[in-house]
N, C-alpha and C positions, 0 to 999 in steps of 0.2 A: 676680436679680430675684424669684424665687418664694421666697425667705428673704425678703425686703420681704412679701408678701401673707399670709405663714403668720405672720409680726408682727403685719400689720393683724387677721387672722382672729382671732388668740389675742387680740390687746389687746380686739377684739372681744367677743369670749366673754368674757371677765374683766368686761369692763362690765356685758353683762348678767347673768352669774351675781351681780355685787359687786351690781347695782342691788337684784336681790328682797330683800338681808336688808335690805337701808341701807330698804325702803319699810317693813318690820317693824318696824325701830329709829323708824322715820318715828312710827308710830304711839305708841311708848313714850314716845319724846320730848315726843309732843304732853302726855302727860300729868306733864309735868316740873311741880315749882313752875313759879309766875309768875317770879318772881326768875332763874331760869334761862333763860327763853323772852323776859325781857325786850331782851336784844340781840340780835336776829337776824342782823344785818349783818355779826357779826363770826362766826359759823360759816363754816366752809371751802366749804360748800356747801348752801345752804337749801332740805329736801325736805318734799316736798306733804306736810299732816295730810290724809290719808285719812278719818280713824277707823274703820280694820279693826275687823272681831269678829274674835273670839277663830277662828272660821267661817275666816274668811277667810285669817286670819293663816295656820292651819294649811294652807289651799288654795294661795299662794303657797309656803309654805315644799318643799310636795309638788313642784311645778311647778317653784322653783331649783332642785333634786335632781334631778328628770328631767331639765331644761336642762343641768346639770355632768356628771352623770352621760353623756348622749348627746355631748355636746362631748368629753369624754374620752376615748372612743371611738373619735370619728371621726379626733382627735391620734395614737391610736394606731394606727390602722389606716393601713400601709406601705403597702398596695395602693393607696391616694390617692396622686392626685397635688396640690403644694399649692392648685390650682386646683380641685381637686376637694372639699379641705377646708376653704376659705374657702367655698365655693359650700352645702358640707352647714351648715356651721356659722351658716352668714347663714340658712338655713331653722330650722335649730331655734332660733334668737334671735329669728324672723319667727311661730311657734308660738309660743313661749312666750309674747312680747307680746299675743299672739292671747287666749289660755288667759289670762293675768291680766287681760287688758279683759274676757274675757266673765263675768269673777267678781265684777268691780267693779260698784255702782250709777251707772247715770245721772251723779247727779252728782260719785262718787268720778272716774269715768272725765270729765268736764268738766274736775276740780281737777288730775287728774294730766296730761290734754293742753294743760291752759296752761301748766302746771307745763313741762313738755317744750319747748314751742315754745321759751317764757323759758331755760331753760336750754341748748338748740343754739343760740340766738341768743350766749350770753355763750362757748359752747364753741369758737363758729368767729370769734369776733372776733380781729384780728391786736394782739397787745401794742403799745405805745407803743413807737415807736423813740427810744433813747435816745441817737443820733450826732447 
């Protein structure tokens, strides 16, 4: 059973470490031609336009690093037990969330908590049964 939670913990961490660049790309994208941003529906996953400064971009980019960088860590350190590293690694995923909302504006931090909600809502829905 503690191989099941150091799964959870890690797919965990991959999530948040994969989310901060995919909010960076967030921003690049926004500045794609029209013709490219014209189908939304068909992207695998459609993330919030922010519009990062350049400020910003660099301040998240710091903050995945620190995030990867401390989960790393805590994967390697033996003296855990996996209860002890799901437990570390849900704090520093709870920090870093922390640390990229207090860098956002106002309304970056509005665009990105509906962004959220909409996205756990489609994350936890159960697929169509096909029996």
């Amino acid at each position: 059973m503690s191989n099941k939670f150091i799964k959870q913990g890690l797919v965990a961490a991959l999530f948040l470490v994969g989310a901060m660049p995919v909010l960076i790309r967030a921003q690049e994208v926004s500045q794609a031609p029209a013709a490219e941003q014209a189908a939304p529906a068909q992207k695998p996953m459609d993330r919030p336009n922010l519009n990062l400064t350049d400020d910003q971009k660099a301040q998240m980019k710091t903050i995945h690093e620190g995030a990867k960088s401390q989960i790393e860590a805590i994967n390697n350190d033996s003296s855990l037990s996996a209860d002890q590293k799901q437990a570390k690694i849900h704090a520093v995923r709870k920090d870093s969330h922390k640390q990229m909302e207090a860098m956002l504006t106002p309304e970056q931090r509005k665009t990105m908590r509906e962004w959220r909600r909409e996205h756990r809502g489609e994350r936890h829905q159960e697929p169509p049964s096909g029996n």
